[in-house]
N, C-alpha and C positions, 0 to 999 in steps of 0.2 A: 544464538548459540552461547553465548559469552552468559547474558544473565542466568540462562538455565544452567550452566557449568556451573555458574557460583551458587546456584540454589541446591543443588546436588550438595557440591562441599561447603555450606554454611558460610560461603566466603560475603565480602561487600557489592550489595547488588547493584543493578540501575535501578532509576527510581521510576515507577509506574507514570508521572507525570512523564517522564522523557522519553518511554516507550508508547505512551497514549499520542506526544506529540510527532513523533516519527512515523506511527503508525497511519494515523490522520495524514500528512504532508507528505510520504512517500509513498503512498497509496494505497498499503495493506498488504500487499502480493507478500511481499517478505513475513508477516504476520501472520498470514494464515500460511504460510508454509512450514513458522515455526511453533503454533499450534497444533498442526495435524501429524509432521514427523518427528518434530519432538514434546507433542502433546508439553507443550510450556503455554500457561493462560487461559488452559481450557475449562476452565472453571467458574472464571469471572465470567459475570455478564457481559460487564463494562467493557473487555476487551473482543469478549463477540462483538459487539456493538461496532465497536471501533473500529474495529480490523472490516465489518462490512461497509461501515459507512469509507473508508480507507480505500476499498474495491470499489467500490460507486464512484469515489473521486478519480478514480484512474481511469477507471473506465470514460469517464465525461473526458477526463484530457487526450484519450488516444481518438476518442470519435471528432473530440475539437478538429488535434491534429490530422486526421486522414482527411475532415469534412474540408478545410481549410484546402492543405494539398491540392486536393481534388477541383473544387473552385477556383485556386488560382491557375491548374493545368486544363483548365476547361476554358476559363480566360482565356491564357494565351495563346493558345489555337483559335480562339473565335477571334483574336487580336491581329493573327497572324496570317488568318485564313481569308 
């Protein structure tokens, strides 16, 4: 929301580089959320790109995480059992 605020009033933006990097490492969900409600980025490729590859890495860390979970509570009933 911040850089699209300042893209509206000409003010100083973030820099593509810093939203490519956040985009990527925090998984996209915020990216394409501020793509499609506030159509910010919807233009570039670059940050289609990004923002899906951003969704794929989140997506791989929530299945890590439940798959994990799951194996270690499946353990410990077989441990326990």
């Amino acid at each position: 929301m911040i850089d699209k605020r300042r893209a509206v009033k000409n003010g100083r933006r973030i820099s593509e580089r810093t939203l490519a990097f956040f985009t990527l490492i925090c998984g996209g969900i915020g990216a394409l959320l501020g793509m499609c409600l506030l159509r910010h980025k919807t233009k570039k490729m670059k940050f289609r790109v990004l923002t899906a590859l951003g969704l794929i890495v989140a997506l791989i860390a929530v299945i890590y995480v439940v798959h994990c979970h799951t194996l270690d509570s499946i353990y410990s009933r077989l441990v326990a059992g």
